[in-house]
Short mmCIF file of the C-alpha atoms (twelve columns), coordinates in Angstrom:
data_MODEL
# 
_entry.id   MODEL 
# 
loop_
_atom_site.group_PDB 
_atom_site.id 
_atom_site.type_symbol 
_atom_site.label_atom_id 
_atom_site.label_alt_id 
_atom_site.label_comp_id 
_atom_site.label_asym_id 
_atom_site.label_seq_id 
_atom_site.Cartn_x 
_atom_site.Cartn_y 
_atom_site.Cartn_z 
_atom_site.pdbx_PDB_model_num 
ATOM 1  C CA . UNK A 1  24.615 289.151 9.409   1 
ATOM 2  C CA . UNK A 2  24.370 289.489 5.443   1 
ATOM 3  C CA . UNK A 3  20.172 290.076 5.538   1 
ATOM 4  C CA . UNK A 4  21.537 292.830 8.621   1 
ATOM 5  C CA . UNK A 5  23.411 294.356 6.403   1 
ATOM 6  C CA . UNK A 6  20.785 294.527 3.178   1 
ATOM 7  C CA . UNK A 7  18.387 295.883 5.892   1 
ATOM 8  C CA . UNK A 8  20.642 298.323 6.653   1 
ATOM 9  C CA . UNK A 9  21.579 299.254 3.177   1 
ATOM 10 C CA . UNK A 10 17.371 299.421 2.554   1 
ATOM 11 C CA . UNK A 11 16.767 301.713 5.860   1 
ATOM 12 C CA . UNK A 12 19.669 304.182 4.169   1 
ATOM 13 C CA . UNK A 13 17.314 304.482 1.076   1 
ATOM 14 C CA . UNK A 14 20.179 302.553 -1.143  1 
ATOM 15 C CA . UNK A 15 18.474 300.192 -4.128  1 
ATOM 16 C CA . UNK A 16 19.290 296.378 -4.100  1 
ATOM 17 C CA . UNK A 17 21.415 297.307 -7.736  1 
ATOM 18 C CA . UNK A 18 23.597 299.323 -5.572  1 
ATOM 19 C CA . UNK A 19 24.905 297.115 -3.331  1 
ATOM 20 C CA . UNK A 20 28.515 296.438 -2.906  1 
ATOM 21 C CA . UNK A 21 29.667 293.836 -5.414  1 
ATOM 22 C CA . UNK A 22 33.202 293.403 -5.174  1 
ATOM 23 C CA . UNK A 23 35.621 296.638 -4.349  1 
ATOM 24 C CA . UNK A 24 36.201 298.017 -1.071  1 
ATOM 25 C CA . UNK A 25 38.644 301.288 -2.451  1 
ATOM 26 C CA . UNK A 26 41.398 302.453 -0.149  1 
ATOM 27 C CA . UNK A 27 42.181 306.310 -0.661  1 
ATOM 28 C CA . UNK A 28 43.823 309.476 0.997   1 
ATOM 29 C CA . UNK A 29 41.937 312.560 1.645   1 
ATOM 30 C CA . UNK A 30 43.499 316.001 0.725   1 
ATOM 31 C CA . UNK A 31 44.713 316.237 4.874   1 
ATOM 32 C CA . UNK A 32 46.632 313.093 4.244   1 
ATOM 33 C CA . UNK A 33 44.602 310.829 6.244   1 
ATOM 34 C CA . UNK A 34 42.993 307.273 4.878   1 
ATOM 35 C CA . UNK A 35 39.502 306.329 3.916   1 
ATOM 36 C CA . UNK A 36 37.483 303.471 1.892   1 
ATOM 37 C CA . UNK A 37 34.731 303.626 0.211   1 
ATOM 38 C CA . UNK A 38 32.356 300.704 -1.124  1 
ATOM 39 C CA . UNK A 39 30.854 300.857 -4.782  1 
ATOM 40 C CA . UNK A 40 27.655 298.834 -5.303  1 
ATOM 41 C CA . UNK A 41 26.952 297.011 -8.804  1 
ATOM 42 C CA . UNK A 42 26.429 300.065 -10.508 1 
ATOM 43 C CA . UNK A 43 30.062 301.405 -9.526  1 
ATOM 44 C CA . UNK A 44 29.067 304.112 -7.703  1 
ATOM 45 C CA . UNK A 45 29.572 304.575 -4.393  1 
ATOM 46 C CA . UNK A 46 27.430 303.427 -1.482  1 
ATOM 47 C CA . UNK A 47 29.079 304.078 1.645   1 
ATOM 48 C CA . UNK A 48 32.512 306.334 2.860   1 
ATOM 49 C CA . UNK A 49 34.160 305.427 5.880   1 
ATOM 50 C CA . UNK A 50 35.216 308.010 8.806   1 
ATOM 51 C CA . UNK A 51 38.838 308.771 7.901   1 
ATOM 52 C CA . UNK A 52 41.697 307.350 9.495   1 
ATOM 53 C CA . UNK A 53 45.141 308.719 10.839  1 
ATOM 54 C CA . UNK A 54 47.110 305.747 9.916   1 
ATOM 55 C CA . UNK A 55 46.748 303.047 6.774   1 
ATOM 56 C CA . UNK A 56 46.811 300.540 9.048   1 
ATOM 57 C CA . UNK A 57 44.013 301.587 10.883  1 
ATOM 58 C CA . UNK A 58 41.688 301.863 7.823   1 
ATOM 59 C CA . UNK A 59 42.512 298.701 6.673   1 
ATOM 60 C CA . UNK A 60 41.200 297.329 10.051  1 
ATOM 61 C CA . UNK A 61 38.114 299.005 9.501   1 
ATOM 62 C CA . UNK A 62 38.274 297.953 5.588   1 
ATOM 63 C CA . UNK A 63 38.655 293.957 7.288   1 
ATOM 64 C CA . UNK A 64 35.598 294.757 9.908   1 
ATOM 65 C CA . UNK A 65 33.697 295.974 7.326   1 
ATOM 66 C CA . UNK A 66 34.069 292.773 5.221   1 
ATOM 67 C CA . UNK A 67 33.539 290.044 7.934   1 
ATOM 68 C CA . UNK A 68 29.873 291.927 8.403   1 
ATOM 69 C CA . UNK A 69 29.208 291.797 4.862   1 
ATOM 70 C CA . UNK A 70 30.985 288.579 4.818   1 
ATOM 71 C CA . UNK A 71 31.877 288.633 1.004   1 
ATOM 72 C CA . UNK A 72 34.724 288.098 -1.321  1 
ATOM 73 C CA . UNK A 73 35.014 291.684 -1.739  1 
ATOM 74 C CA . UNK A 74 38.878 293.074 -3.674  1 
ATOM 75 C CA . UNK A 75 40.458 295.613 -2.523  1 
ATOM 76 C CA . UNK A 76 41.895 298.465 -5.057  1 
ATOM 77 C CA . UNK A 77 44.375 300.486 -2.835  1 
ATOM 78 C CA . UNK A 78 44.570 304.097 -4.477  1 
ATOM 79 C CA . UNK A 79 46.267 305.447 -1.028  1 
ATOM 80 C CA . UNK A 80 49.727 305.047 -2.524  1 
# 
């Protein structure tokens, strides 16, 4: 599932130095709902998630999103 997920990163036009490398960021949009992004080796960010009604809800997609990629990836909750 990880070479799926490099593929995928490729096919998206994002470089190998910008894959994620350890922080999944949890955050709340201006409307209040929640959202994660991913920051590659660089620290910038690769991918934003859809946004989320409930916390809850985007850490389940935060925990789908890291059995794809299937690493030991932090999490830095800036949702409050």
């Amino acid at each position: 599932m990880k070479k799926f997920w490099g593929e995928l990163l490729k096919f998206f036009g994002v470089r190998e130095e910008q894959w994620p490398s350890g922080y999944i960021y949890v955050r709340r949009a201006s409307d209040k709902r929640y959202y994660f992004v991913i920051t590659g080796r660089n620290n910038k960010v690769v991918v934003t998630s859809e946004t989320y009604d409930t916390k809850q809800a985007c850490m389940k997609g935060v925990e789908s999103v890291r059995t794809i990629i299937r690493g030991a990836y932090s999490i830095k909750d800036f949702a409050g």
